[in-house]
C-alpha positions, 0 to 999 in steps of 0.5 A: 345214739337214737337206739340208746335213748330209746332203751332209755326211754323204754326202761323209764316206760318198763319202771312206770309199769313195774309201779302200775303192775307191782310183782308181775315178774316175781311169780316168774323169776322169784326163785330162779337160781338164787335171784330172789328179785334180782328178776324183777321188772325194777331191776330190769328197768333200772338196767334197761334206763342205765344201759340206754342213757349211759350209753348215749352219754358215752356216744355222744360226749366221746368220739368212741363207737358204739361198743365202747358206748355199750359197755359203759352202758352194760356196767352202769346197768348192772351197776343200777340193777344190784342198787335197785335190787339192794333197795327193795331188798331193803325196803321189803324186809320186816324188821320193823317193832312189833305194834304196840298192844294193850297189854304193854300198858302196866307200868306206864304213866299216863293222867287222870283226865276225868275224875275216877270215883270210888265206884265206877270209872273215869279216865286217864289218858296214856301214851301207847306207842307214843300216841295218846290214848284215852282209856276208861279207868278204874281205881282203889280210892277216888282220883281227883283230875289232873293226878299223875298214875300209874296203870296196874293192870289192863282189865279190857281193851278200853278199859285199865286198873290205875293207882295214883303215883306216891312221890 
């Protein structure tokens, strides 16, 4: 039994350094026949605990020996390997939106927070991303505070073309 709690803890110990030393084995294993980070040291470590704790669980709640207890061991390692390699898989995969950009704008609504002169610039607030932004704006005709616009066009990064909203 002491063996398979020390493949435990020495797969816990592997995980602590697979956090500390991120992708040491991917550079080793990444593209070694088709096991893109099925080699990782997660993986490996997520085996090693499974193997180990399993096995002592086997071994010390049943009165079978200890090849009994190292095949329940072996199946709950692969078993926690191919999660932990689907997880990361997962986690590592780019699907996320792109990030919104400036030229998302037209179009959108926002509120004229500071008056727009007829010359000059005032500010609106936007919502970007969901996250609102202030911009300085411009516009045809003065904009009193508080108006409701819509923006036309992006002139600079901080800076849009707005007209009020006619209902």
């Amino acid at each position: 039994m002491e063996l398979f709690l020390g493949l435990g803890i020495v797969g816990l110990l592997l995980l602590v350094l697979s956090l500390v030393f991120d992708g040491v084995l991917e550079g080793l294993f990444g593209g070694f026949g088709g096991l893109d980070g099925f080699l990782s040291l997660p993986v490996i470590a997520g085996f090693v605990s499974a193997l180990g704790f399993t096995g002592a669980l086997v071994l010390g709640t049943t009165g079978t020996g200890a090849g009994v207890a190292t095949g329940a061991g072996a199946v709950a390692g692969v078993v926690v390997a191919w999660l932990t390699w689907k997880f990361g898989s997962a986690l590592m995969r780019d699907t996320a939106a792109p990030a919104p950009r400036g030229e998302d704008l037209p179009g959108s609504s926002g509120s004229v927070v500071t008056a727009i002169p007829a010359e000059g610039y005032g500010e609106v607030l936007l919502y970007l991303g969901g996250q609102p932004v202030k911009y300085a704006a411009k516009a045809a005709a003065p904009v009193p505070r508080g108006t409701e616009v819509w923006v036309e066009s992006v002139l600079s990064t901080t800076s849009v073309t707005v007209r009020p909203v006619e209902r």
